[in-house]
N, C-alpha and C positions, 0 to 999 in steps of 0.2 A: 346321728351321723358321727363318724370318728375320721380324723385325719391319722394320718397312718404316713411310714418313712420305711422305704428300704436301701439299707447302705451297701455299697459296693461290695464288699465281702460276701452279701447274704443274696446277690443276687440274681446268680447260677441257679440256686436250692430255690426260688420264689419261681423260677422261672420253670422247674423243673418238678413244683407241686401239683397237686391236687386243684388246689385253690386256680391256678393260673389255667389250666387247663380247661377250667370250667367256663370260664369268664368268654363273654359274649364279643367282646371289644379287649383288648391285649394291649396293655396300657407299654408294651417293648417287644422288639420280635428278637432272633437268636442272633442276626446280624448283628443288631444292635448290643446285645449283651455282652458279645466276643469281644468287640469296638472296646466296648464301654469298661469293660476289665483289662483290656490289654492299652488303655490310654496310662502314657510315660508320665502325667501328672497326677492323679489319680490313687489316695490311698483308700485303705481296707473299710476305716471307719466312715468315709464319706458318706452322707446319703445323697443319692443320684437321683430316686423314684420316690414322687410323695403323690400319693390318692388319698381322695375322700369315699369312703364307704359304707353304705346303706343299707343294714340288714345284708349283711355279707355280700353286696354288689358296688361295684366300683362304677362310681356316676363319674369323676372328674376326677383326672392325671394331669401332670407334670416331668415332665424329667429334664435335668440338668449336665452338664460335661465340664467337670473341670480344668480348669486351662491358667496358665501363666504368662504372667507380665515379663518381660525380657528387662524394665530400665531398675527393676529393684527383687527379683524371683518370686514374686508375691506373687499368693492365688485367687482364685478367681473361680466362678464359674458360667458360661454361656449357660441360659434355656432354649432349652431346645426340647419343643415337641408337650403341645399343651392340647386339653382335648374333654370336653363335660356333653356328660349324654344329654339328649334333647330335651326331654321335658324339665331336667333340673339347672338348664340355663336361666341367666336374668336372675339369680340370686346370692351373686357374688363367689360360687365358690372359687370359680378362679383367681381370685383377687387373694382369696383366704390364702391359697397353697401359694402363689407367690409372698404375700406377707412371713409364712412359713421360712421360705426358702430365703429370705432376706435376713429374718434373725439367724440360721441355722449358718448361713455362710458368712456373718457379719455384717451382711450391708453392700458385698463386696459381687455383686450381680451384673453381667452385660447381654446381648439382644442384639441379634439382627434383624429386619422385618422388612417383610415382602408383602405382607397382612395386612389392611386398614383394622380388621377386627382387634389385631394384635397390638396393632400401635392405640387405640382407644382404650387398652388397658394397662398399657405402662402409663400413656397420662393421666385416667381417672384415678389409677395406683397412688400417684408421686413420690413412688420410689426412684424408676428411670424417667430420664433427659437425654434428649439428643445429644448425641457427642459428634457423631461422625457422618459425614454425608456425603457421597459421589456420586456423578450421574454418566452413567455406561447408557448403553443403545443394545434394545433386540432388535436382527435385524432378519427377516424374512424371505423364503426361497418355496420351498414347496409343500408352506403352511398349510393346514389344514383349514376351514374355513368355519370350522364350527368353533373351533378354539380361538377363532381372533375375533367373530363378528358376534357371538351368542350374547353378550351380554349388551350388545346395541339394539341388537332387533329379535331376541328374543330364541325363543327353543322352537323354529322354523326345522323341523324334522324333512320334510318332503324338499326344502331346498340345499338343501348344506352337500348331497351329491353333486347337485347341476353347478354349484359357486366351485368348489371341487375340482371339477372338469374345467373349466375355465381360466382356474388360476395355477392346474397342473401345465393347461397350455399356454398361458401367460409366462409361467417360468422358464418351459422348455425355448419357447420364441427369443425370452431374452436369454437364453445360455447359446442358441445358436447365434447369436450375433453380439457374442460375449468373444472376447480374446482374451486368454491371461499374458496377462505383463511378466516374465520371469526376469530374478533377480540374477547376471549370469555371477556375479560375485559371491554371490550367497551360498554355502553349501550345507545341506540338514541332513541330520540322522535321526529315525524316528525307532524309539525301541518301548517296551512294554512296562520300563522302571527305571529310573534316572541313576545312572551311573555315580563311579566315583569321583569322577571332572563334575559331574552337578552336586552332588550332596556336599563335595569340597567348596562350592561358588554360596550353597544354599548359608552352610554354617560360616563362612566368612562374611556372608553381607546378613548376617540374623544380629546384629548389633542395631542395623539401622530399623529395624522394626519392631512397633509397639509390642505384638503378640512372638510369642514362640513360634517358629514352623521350621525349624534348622532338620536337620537326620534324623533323629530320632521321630520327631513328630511325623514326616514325611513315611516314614517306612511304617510308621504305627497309620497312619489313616491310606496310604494305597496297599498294604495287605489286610485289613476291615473294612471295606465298602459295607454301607447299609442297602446295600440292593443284590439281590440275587437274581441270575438270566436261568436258574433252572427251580426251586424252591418257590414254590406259590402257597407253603403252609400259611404267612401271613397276611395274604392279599385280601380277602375280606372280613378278615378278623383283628387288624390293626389298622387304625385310621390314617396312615404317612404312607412315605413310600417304603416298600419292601421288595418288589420285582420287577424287574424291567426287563421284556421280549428283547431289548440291546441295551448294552451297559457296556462301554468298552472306554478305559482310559490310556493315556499313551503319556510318552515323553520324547520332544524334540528337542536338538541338539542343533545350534547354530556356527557354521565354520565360516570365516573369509580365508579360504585357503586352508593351510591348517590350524588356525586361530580359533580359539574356542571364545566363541563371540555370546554363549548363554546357553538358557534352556526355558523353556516352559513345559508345562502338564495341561492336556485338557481333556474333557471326556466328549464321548456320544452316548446320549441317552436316549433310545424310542427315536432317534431324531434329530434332536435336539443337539447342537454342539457348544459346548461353553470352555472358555477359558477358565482355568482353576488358580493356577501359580506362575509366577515367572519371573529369572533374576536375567539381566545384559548386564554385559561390561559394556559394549558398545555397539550397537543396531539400532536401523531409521527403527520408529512406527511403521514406515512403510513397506518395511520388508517383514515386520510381525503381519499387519492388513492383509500386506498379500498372502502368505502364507494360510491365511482365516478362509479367504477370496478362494483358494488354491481348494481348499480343504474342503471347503461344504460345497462347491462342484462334483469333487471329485465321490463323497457322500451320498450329492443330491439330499442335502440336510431338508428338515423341516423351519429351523432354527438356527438363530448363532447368537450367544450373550456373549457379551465385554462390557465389564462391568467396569474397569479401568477406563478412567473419561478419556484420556489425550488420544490411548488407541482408538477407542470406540469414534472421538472426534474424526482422526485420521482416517478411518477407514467408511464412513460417511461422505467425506467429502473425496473420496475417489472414486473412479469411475469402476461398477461393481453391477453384479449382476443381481441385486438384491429387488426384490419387487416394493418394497418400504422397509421401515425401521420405525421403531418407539422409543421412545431416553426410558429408562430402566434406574431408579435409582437404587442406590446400596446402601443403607442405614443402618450408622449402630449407635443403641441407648447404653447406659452408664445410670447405676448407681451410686455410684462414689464420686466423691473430689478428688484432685491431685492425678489424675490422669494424662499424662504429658501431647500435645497437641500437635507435635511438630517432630512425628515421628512416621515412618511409612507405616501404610496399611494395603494386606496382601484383598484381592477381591475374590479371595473367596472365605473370610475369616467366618467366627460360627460355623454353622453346620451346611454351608454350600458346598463344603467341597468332598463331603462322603455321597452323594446321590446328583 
């Protein structure tokens, strides 16, 4: 077996071989390579992509994004995106290419996980520690029933239409005897990429936040989404996401009058709707809530993440036509010390908010 490294420079020409074309499992799709070259922190020599390789076949990947600290410009890099073929699991490689990626960046490694598998290898590792933890709320509308109940009672094939039908009529029942509350004060503009009044609000309050996400960053991750609505070259030949039949992200713009009271970003995936970013000067929760309330009606969403606790609190305990909710937490691991504590954190930092 050889571990093996491609640095960001070489990694157009890798993607663009022989070698890559061959490969059964596509350890980066083209999304991802554009992303990953056009990131503002990000130089030539980095290595981004580390596999292990067997007889010219690539059993286990890794790839990383490097990212900066805002309280002293020091770099960093999230992982993102880990993945070992099936029968050569249970033998550590993963652990190995993380060990890799730990000397090569100096130690200076972070994590966000949604994974129980994932988190069981940052702590069998003892390279990352929890640093960071929030607990946001998914909340549900015209979920699907195989994706919420499958792992309670099992791969129930012949019932997951008839649950379906019921809980499509369940939501329709409560949207009919649903009323939206409108804010009459509130006035919003929704447009396709955040303006000069937001990228002005983004880079002025990018002081108070641990990670970078000011103009620069923002215009480099919503012109690179890693998902394509028309490209299905890597849907079954890369294990992540790459296509989504709906992928649509937006930017709203909050007025009391002509008061530029903020902005947020969120997308729709397949469904699904999540909050990405969001700076106020000055707005309840409950006029963000409603606006969420407003929005996956108006959708007929399957989903809705906020992964931000006080909103997610907020909009739980209003009256909403959601059929349940689950708390959702948002974890980030750290390998380093001296990581300052008492700085804001955006909810969708790592790789939540390209997909």
């Amino acid at each position: 077996m050889e571990l093996c490294k491609i640095r960001l420079g070489d990694l157009r020409l890798f993607a663009e071989s022989d070698l890559f074309q061959r490969l059964p499992v596509k350890p980066v799709s083209w999304s991802r390579v554009e992303s990953y070259l056009a990131n503002p922190h990000a130089q030539a020599d980095d290595p981004v992509l580390y596999f292990i390789a067997d007889e010219n076949r690539m059993i286990s990947f890794r790839t990383v994004l490097p990212a900066i600290l805002n309280t002293d410009n020091s770099r960093f890099v999230w992982l993102s995106g880990a993945w070992t073929q099936l029968d050569y699991r249970k033998q550590g490689l993963s652990s190995q290419l993380l060990h890799e990626i730990h000397l090569d960046w100096n130690g200076r490694l972070m994590a966000t996980n949604f994974s129980p598998d994932s988190r069981k290898l940052y702590e069998k590792s003892g390279l990352l520690k929890p640093f960071y933890q929030a607990k946001g709320r998914r909340f549900f509308l015209f979920a699907e029933s195989q994706q919420l109940l499958q792992r309670r009672i099992g791969n129930l094939i012949f019932l997951w239409p008839v649950l379906d039908f019921f809980m499509r009529f369940w939501a329709n029942q409560k949207l009919r005897n649903f009323k939206i509350q409108q804010a009459t004060d509130i006035r919003m503009e929704k447009m396709a990429f955040p303006d000069r009044e937001c990228m002005q609000l983004a880079n002025d309050r990018q002081k108070e936040y641990l990670f970078r996400r000011g103009e620069a960053e923002l215009k480099w991750i919503l012109a690179y989404p890693w998902l394509s609505t028309d490209d299905r070259t890597f849907e079954q030949s890369y294990p992540f996401s790459s296509f989504a039949s709906q992928f649509e992200v937006y930017t709203v713009k909050f007025y009391r009058g002509t008061k530029f009271l903020g902005f947020l970003i969120y997308s729709i995936r397949n469904g699904h709707l999540k909050l990405l970013y969001h700076h106020f000067c000055e707005i309840s929760d409950e006029h963000i809530a409603g606006f969420f309330i407003e929005e996956a009606i108006s959708k007929r969403v399957k989903m809705l993440t906020i992964l931000q606790p006080q909103l997610a609190n907020k909009l739980k305990t209003m009256t909403h036509p959601f059929l349940g909710s689950t708390e959702l937490s948002h974890q980030i691991f750290t390998s380093f010390d001296g990581v300052p504590r008492n700085m804001k954190i955006q909810d969708s930092e790592g790789d939540f908010i390209w997909t």
